[in-house]
C-alpha positions as CSV (number, residue, x, y, z in Angstrom):
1,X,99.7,99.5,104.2
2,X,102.3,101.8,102.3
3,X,101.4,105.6,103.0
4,X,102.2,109.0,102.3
5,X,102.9,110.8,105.5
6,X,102.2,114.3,105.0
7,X,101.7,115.5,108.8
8,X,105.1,117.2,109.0
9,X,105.4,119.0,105.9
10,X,101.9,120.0,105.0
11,X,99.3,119.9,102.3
12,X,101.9,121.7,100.0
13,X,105.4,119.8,100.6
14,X,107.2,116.6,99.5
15,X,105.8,113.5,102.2
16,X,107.8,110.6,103.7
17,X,106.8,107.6,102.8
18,X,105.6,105.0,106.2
19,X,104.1,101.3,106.5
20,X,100.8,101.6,108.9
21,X,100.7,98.3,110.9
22,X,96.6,98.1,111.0
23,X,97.6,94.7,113.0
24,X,99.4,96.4,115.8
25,X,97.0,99.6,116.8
26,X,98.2,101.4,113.8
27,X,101.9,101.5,114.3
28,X,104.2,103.5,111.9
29,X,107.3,103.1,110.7
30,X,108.9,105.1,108.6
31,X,110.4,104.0,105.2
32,X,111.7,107.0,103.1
33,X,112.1,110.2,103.2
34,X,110.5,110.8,99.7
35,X,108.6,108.5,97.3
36,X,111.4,109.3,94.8
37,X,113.8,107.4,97.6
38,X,111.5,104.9,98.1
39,X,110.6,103.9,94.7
40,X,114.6,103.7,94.1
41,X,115.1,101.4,97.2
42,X,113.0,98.9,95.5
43,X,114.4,95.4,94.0
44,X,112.8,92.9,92.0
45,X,111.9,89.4,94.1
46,X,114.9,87.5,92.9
47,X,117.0,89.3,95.6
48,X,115.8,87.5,98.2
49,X,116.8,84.1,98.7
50,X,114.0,81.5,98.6
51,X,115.8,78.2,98.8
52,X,114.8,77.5,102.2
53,X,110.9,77.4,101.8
C-alpha cells in the first residue's frame, strides 16, 4: 500500500510518502519526500511500453 509516513516529522508537519510491502514483513520504501512530489512524479499508463505482453 501507498502511505503517509509521518514518524519523522510529527502529527503537525508535511509526511513522506512510502509503499508498505504487507507481502515482505512490512517493508518500506520510500517514494517522495512530499505528496505534492509524489503526486507530480506520476504519468499516465501510456508511458510504459506494453508491446511485449
Amino acid at each position: 500500500m501507498v502511505a503517509l509516513d509521518y514518524r519523522e516529522c510529527g502529527p503537525t508537519g508535511e509526511p513522506s510518502v512510502v509503499h508498505v510491502d504487507q507481502g515482505n514483513n512490512y517493508k518500506i520504501t520510500w517514494l517522495a519526500p512530499d505528496i505534492e512530489t509524489f503526486i507530480r512524479q506520476l504519468v499516465t499508463a501510456d508511458v510504459f511500453d506494453d508491446e511485449d505482453e
